[in-house]
Structures are given as structure tokens and as C-alpha cells.
C-alpha positions in Angstrom: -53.7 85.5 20.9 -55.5 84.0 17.7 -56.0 87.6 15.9 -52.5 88.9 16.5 -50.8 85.2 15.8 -53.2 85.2 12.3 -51.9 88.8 12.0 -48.5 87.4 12.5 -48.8 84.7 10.0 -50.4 87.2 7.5 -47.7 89.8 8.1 -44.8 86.6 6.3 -47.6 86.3 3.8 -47.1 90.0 3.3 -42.8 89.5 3.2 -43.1 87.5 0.1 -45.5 89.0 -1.5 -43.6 92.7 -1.3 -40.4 91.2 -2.3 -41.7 89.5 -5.3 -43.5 92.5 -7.0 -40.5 94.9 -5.8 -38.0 92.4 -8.0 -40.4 92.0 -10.5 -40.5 96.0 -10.6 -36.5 95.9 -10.8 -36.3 93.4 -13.2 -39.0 95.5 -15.7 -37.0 98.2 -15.0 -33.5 97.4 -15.9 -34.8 95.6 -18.9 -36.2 98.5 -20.6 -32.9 100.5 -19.4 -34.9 102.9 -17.5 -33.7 104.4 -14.2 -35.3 102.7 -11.1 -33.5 105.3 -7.5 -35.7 104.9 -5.6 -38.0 102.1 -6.3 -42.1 101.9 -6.4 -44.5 102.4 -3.8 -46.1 99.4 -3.1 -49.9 100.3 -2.8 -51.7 97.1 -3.2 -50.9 94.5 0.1 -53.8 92.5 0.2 -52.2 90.6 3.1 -50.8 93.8 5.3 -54.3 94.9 5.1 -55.8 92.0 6.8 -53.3 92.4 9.0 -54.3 95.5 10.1 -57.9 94.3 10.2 -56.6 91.9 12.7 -54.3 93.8 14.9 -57.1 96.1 14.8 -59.6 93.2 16.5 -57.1 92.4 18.6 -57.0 95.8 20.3 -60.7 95.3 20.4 -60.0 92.4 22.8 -57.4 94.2 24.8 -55.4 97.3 24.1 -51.9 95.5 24.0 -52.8 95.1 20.6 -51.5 98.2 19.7 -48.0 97.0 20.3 -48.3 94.2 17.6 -49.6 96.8 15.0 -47.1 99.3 15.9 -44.1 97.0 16.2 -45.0 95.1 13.0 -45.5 98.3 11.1 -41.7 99.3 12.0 -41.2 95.8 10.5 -42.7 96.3 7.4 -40.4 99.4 6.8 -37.2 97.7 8.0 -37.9 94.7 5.6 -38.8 96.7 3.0 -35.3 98.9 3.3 -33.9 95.0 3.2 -35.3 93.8 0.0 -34.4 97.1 -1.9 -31.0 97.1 -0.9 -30.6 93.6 -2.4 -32.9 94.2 -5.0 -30.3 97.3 -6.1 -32.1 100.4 -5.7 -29.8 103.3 -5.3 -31.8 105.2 -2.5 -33.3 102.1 -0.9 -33.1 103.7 2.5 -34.5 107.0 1.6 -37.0 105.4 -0.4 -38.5 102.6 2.4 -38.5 105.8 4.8 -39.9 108.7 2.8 -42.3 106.5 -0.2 -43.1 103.0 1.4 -43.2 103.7 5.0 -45.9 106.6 4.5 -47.8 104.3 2.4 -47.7 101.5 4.8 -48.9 103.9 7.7 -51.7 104.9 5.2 -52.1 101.2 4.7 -52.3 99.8 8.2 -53.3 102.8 10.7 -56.5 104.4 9.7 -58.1 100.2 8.8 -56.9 99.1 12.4 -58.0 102.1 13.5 -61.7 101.7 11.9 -61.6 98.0 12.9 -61.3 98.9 16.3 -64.1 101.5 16.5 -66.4 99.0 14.4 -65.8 97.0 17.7 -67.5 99.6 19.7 -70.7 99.4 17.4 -73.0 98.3 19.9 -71.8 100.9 22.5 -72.2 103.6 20.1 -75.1 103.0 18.3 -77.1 102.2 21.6 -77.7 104.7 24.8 -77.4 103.5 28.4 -73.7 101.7 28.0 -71.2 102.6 30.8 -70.4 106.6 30.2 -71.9 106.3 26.9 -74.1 109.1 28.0 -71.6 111.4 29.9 -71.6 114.5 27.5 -75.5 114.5 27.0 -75.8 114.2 31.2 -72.7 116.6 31.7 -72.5 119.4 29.2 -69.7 121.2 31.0 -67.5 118.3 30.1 -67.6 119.0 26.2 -64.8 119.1 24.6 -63.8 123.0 23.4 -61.7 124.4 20.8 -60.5 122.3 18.0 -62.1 119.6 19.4 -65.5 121.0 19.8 -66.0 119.6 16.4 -66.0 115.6 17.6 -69.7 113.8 17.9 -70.9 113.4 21.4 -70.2 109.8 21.1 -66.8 110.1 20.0 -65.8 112.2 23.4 -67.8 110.1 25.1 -65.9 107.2 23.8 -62.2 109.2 24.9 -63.8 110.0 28.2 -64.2 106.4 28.5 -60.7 105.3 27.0 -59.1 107.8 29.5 -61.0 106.2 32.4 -60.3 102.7 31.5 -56.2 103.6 31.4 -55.9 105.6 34.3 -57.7 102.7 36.2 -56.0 99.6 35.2 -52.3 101.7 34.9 -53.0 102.5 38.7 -54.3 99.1 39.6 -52.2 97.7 42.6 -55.1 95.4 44.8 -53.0 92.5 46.2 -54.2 88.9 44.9 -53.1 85.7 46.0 -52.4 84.9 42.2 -50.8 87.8 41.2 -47.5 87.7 39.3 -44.6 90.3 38.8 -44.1 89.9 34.7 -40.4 89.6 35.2 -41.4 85.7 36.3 -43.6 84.9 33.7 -41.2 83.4 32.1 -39.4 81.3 35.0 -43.0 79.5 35.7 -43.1 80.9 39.2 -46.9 82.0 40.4 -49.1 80.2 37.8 -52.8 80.8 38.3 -55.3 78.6 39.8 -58.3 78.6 37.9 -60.8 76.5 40.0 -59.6 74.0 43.2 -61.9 71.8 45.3 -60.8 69.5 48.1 -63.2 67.1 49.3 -63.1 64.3 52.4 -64.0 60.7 51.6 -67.6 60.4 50.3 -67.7 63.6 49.6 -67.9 64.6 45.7 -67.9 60.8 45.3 -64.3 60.8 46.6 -63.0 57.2 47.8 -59.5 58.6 49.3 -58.9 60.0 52.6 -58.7 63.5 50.6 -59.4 64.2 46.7 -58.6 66.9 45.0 -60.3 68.4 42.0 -57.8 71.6 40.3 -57.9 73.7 37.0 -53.8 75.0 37.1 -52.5 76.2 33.6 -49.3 75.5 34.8 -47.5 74.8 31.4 -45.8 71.2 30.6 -42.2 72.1 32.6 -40.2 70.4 29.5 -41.9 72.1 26.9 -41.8 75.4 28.7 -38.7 75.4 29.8 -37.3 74.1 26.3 -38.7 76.9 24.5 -37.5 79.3 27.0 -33.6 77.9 26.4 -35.1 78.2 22.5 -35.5 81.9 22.8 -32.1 83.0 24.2 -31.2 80.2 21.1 -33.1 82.5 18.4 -31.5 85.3 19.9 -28.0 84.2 19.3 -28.8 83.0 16.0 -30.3 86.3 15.0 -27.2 88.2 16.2 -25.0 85.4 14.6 -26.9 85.2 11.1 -29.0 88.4 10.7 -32.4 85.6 9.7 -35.1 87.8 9.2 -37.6 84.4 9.9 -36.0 84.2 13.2 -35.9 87.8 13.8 -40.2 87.9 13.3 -40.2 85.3 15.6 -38.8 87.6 18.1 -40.4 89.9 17.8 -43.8 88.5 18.6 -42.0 88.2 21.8 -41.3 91.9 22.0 -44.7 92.7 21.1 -46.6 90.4 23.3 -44.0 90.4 26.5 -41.8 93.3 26.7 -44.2 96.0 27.1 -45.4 94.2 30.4 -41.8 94.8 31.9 -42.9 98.6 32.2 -46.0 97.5 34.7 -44.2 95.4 37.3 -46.1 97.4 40.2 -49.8 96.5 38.8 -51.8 93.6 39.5 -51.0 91.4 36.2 -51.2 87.2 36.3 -49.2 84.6 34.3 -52.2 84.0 32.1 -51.4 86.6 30.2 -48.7 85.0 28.5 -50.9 83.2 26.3 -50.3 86.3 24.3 -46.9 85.3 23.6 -46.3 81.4 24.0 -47.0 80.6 20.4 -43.5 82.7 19.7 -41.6 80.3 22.2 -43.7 77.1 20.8 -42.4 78.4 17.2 -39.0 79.1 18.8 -38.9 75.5 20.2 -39.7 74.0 16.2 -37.2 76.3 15.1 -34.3 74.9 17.6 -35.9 71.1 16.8 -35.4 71.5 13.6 -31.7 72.8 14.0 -31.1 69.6 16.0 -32.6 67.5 13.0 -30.3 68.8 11.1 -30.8 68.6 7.2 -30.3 65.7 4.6 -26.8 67.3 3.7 -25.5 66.9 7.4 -23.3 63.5 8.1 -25.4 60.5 8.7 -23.9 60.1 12.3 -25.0 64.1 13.2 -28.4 63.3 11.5 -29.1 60.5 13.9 -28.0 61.9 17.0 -30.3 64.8 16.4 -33.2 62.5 15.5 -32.3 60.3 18.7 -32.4 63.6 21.0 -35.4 65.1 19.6 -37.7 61.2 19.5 -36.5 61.3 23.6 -37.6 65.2 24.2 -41.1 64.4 22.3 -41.7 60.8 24.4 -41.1 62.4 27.9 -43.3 65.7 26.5 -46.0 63.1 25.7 -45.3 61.3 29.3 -45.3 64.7 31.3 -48.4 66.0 29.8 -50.6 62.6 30.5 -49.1 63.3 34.1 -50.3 66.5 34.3 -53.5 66.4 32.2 -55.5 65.8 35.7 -54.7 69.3 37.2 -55.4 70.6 33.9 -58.6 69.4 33.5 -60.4 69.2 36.6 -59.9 65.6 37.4 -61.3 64.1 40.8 -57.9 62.8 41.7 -56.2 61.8 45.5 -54.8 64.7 47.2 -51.6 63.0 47.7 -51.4 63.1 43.6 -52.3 66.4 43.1 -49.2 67.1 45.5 -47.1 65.5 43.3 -47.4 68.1 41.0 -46.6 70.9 43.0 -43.5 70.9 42.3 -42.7 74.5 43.7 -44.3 76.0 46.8 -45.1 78.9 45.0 -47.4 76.9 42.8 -49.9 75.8 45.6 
């Protein structure tokens, strides 16, 4: 979640930075009279590199990663087809297609690709890891023909890749925690990290029964807030065509979408971390609608400010109600019931 939401912060960094140099191209351009069709290749992005070394990390961590690189890469194109059509250019579709999007693959691909396999170092560089012998101990399992060229590490390191997908694609084991993606989003099956009842003396409990829980289930105002956000940004995007609100979105796509296509494996709610900064981000977005801005009347301006000072005071009161489950808190049983607020979160 921190290496692809820096890589999301870096990728708006990039935005900017493209857009100023491509008008500052234009504007050269059109003051020496000289014909600009289809623009300039943009070659030096400090901040799309970076990006690419941290999409790249983040597959290190766990291969959804990809879809942030490859998702953000189409965005790179797409914004750059933007900011040469306003910027003038004649061929600004052919150009971000055929010039800038090759150089933004060249750009982004091969460094996430190397930051990826840098994470690998210590498997490579050492024997003994899991398969990182396999070719040595099973010749017959070389690769042939054009790939006959590749280092015995390197096939050992697809043999391993291939195992490691085929495994967790196919991985179906009932667990009592489990979660079909397609709820993730409702709060339905959150996971329970730790849980420990105890009887009166026991664990220093002075109740008839105390319970001791670690529950990530989220703060239900906030959660469900920035869900209503979302469908929001969505509407908004459709209505206004913002490209800040359509990035925004887009770490949604990128961090939630692609687990709609594994709704028969084994998969938990925790693994929307990946994604909940883009509703959080969603929810300041929608705030700050409801603020309204200094030109609004002063009557809009302080029903806004009203609404929003009530949503942050009962945030503040829900969370101190359920920091106990949260945190592990010793608390009596008959509290920790309080909070389950849905059977399904027992």
C-alpha cells in the first residue's frame, strides 16, 4: 500500500511536470514560427521513473503490483494525448500513441522490471532457497530452444514464478475468515486478527467474561462515507471529465477490480488496505465539495461547514468506541458484543 500510494503521488508529480515542459516546447515553438505536428518526446521524467522504481517494489511485495504499473502506464499516454490536444499539436493522438507512449514503456517497464528482480537478490545470488536449485538438480527441465540462452537462475526463477501462480490461482481451502471480494466493500466478513476470552480471574479479568480482540473492522462512518464518496467521484467524473478525480479512481481500479476475477479463491478483507487510501482521498474530495469554496453564498458555506464539523465529531466518537477491539484491550465481554454489530462479524 505505501510503494504504490508513493507511486501514485509521484505519478501527479509526473502530470505537471509533462504538461509544463510540453507547453513550454509549444510556446518555443510557435515563437520562432516553426512547425510543431506532432510534438516532442518527453525523455527526461524524473518523477515517472521513481514511479516505476516503486510499482516495481511493490510487485516485490505482492504481484498485484503489476496492475498499478500497467494501469498507470495507460495513464500516462491518455494524459499525455490530453495535454497535447489543448496544448495545439495537430497529431496529438498519433503522436502520444506512436512517440510518447513508446517512450514511456521504455521509461517505466524495463526499471520496474529491474526493480523487481533486484528484489530477488538474496534468492539469486545464494544456493539452497526454495527451487533456487531445480535446473542444477534436474537437468531435463532446462529450458530449449530460444530459451536455452537464459542463466540457470533465471529459469529457475520462472519455474518458481509459475509455481507460485498456479498455486495461489487454484487456492480454494475453506477459512472461517475468508471473504468473496464482491463484499469487501459492504464490510461484511472482516478478519479477526487475535481473540481471547477469559473467565473472572483469569488474564486479570474482574467481569463474569472479558474479552481481549484484534478486528480491523474499519470505523462504519468513515467507511461507509467513502464508499457513498466513490459512486460520488464517479458521477462527477462522468459529469466533468476531472482528470484529479479520474486518478483517484483509478487507484481503485488498480488495487480492487482485478480481485473481481478471483471470487472462487481463498482472499480476506485485509486486502483492501491496498485500496482504502483511494476512498479516504475520495471522502476529502466529497468534504471538500460540501465546504464549498469562499465564492459560494454565506448561508451554503455554513451548512456545509455545520454538516462536515457533525460527520468529523461522531468519526472521532465512533473510533474511541471502537479503539478497544482494535487494539487488544482487556474489555467485558458484554462490550465487545456491542460492537458486533453484524453476525457475520463474530
Amino acid at each position: 500500500m505505501v510503494l504504490t500510494l508513493t507511486g501514485f503521488y509521484l505519478m501527479i508529480l509526473d502530470r505537471a511536470w509533462a504538461r509544463r515542459r510540453l507547453e513550454a516546447w509549444v510556446a518555443a515553438r510557435a515563437a520562432s514560427g516553426r512547425e510543431f505536428s506532432w510534438g516532442p518526446t518527453l525523455w527526461w521524467r524524473p518523477w515517472l521513473i521513481l514511479a516505476a522504481v516503486l510499482f516495481g517494489a511493490s510487485c516485490g511485495v505482492k504481484w498485484s503490483g503489476l496492475w498499478f504499473l500497467a494501469i498507470f502506464g495507460i495513464f500516462v499516454i491518455v494524459m499525455d494525448a490530453v495535454d497535447r490536444r489543448r496544448a495545439g499539436i495537430p497529431l496529438w493522438f498519433s503522436a502520444a500513441i506512436l512517440k510518447q507512449g513508446p517512450a514511456a514503456f521504455v521509461l517505466m517497464m524495463p526499471i520496474a522490471l529491474a526493480t523487481y528482480l533486484a528484489t530477488w537478490t538474496g534468492w539469486i545470488v545464494t544456493s539452497g532457497g526454495y527451487m533456487r536449485d531445480l535446473i542444477e538438480k534436474h537437468p531435463d527441465q532446462a529450458a530449449t530452444g530460444f530459451w536455452a540462452w537464459a542463466p540457470t537462475w533465471l529459469q529457475d526463477l520462472w519455474a518458481y514464478h509459475q509455481s507460485a501462480y498456479g498455486f495461489h490461482v487454484g487456492m480454494s481451502t475453506p477459512h472461517p475468515y475468508q471473504a468473496n471480494p464482491l463484499t469487501w466493500l459492504f464490510m461484511i466478513r472482516p478478519t479477526s486478527m487475535y481473540y481471547l476470552g477469559s473467565g473472572p480471574g483469569e488474564n486479570g479479568c474482574s467481569f463474569y467474561a472479558c474479552s481481549e480482540a484484534v478486528t480491523p473492522i474499519a470505523n462504519p462512518l468513515i467507511w461507509f462515507a467513502a464508499v457513498a464518496a466513490l459512486g460520488y467521484l464517479v458521477y462527477r467524473f462522468i459529469r466533468l471529465r476531472q482528470w484529479q478525480v479520474g486518478i483517484v479512481l483509478l487507484g481503485m481500479v488498480a488495487g480492487y477490480l482485478p480481485w473481481l476475477a478471483y471470487t472462487n479463491r481463498t482472499v480476506f478483507s485485509f486486502y483492501s488496505i491496498i485500496f482504502e487510501p483511494y476512498m479516504i482521498i475520495a471522502l476529502a474530495m466529497t468534504i471538500g465539495v460540501i465546504l464549498g469554496t469562499k465564492n459560494d453564498p454565506a448561508e451554503r458555506r455554513e451548512g456545509g461547514i455545520r454538516l462536515v464539523l457533525v460527520f468529523g465529531i461522531l468519526s472521532i466518537v465512533l473510533s474511541a468506541f471502537f479503539y478497544p477491539i482494535w487494539t487488544g484491550m482487556q474489555v467485558p465481554l458484554w462490550f465487545w458484543q456491542m460492537h458486533m454489530w453484524l453476525p457475520s462479524w463474530v
